[in-house]
Steps between C-alpha positions, in 0.01 A plus 500: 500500500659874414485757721216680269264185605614500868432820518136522337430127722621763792277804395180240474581386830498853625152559342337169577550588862426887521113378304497238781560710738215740436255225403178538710411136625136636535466520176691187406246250272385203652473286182761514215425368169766426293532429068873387524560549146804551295694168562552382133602863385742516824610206337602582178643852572729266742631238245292252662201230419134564586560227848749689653322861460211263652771382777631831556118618539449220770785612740350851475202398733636418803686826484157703437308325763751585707483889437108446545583358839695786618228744426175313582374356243229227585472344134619471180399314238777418221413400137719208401305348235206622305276297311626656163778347585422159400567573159837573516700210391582182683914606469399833691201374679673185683771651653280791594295267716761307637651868641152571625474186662833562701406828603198396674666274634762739675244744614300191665805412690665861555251545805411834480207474247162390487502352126112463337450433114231678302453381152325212305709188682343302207736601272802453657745117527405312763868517668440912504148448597619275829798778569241772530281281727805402742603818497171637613462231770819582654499900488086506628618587878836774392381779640651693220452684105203308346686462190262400225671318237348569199545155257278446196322807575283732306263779616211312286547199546472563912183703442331205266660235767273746837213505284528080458582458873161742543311287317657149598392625882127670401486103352574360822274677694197411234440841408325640155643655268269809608631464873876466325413818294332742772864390756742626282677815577853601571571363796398145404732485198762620705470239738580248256757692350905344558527754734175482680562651873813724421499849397539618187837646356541834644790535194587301190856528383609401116893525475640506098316808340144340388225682628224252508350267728492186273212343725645565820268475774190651290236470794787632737642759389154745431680725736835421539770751444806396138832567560671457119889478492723433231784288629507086473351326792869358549623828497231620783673667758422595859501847414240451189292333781522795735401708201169370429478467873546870542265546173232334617482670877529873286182394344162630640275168425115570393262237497155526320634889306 
């Protein structure tokens, strides 16, 4: 490293904690979305092949959650794998789920998380599909992040899969489809919802430059605040973090206006 880079690394440094510094924990949001994009472009810029941007996207997480630990952050829900993503092919796709696979896997047994899946398990191998069980089972007492691991997810496909579950229970229970019809409202779809019984994002971040939500959390996210940034999820720094941070607690939120 020259002394140009040690010196910017140092300046960073500097900034990263004077925005920490006067970051308002009041105002801190309790649930972070995140569209961890960019991995394949990271990639390529780098010399390198589509798996290891996807590698080098994978040890980024640990490193967020912990900056959402250290200012309060109750969840965050990461998007690892959306259901458009099925039609990549199987050179890219394989690997891809193989690094997935291991990184539930270390948050599971980390210890400091509380891992939960939200997307169509249906979809997925069975080995990823057991991983995301186990991994559920043994995080269900951390009193910790509820870190929602997003895995064969799309924002339709959740809202088709509450109104099924809806219907699937009103069946159950022997109603009519006039009784079905007359119960539906808000809150009952978002009770069967992935995320049923957790708040919605307060903030959605979307690292790489696109400005779009791709399906993200469509129910969700009605309200939530976008934080757009153009550097590669691998690339994601604590101080970008502190930036959307501070962004999002200058912002005066209006619901219903």
């Amino acid at each position: 490293m020259n002394l140009r880079d040690r010196l910017r690394g140092l300046l960073v440094r500097l900034y990263a904690r004077r925005v920490e510094g006067h970051l308002d924990h009041d105002q801190v949001p309790k649930h972070i979305g995140v569209i961890m994009d960019g991995n394949r472009r990271w990639a390529k810029a780098a010399g390198s092949t589509p798996a290891q941007g996807h590698q080098a996207g994978a040890a980024k997480i640990e490193e967020f959650l912990g900056w959402c630990t250290e200012t309060d952050v109750e969840v965050v829900t990461l998007w690892l794998l959306s259901t458009d993503n099925f039609d990549r092919p199987p050179e890219e796709l394989v690997p891809l789920l193989g690094i997935i696979e291991e990184t539930v896997r270390s948050l599971a047994a980390d210890g400091r998380w509380r891992v939960h899946h939200v997307g169509a398990t249906d979809l997925l191998p069975d080995g990823l599909r057991s991983v995301l069980k186990e991994a559920d089972a043994a995080t269900a007492h951390v009193d910790g992040i509820v870190v929602n691991v997003a895995i064969g997810y799309g924002g339709r496909q959740e809202i088709a899969d509450a109104v099924r579950s809806m219907l699937h229970e009103a069946a159950e229970q022997k109603q009519t489809l006039e009784e079905v019809a007359e119960a539906v409202d808000i809150d009952s779809i978002g009770r069967h919802l992935y995320t049923s019984a957790q708040p919605d994002p307060d903030l959605v971040i979307r690292t790489s430059g696109e400005q779009r939500l791709s399906g993200f959390m469509l129910w969700q996210t009605a309200h939530s605040e976008y934080y757009f940034c153009d550097v590669f999820w691998p690339a994601f720094r604590k101080v970008d973090f502190l930036r959307a941070m501070r962004d999002y607690a200058a912002r005066h939120r209006r619901f219903g206006g």
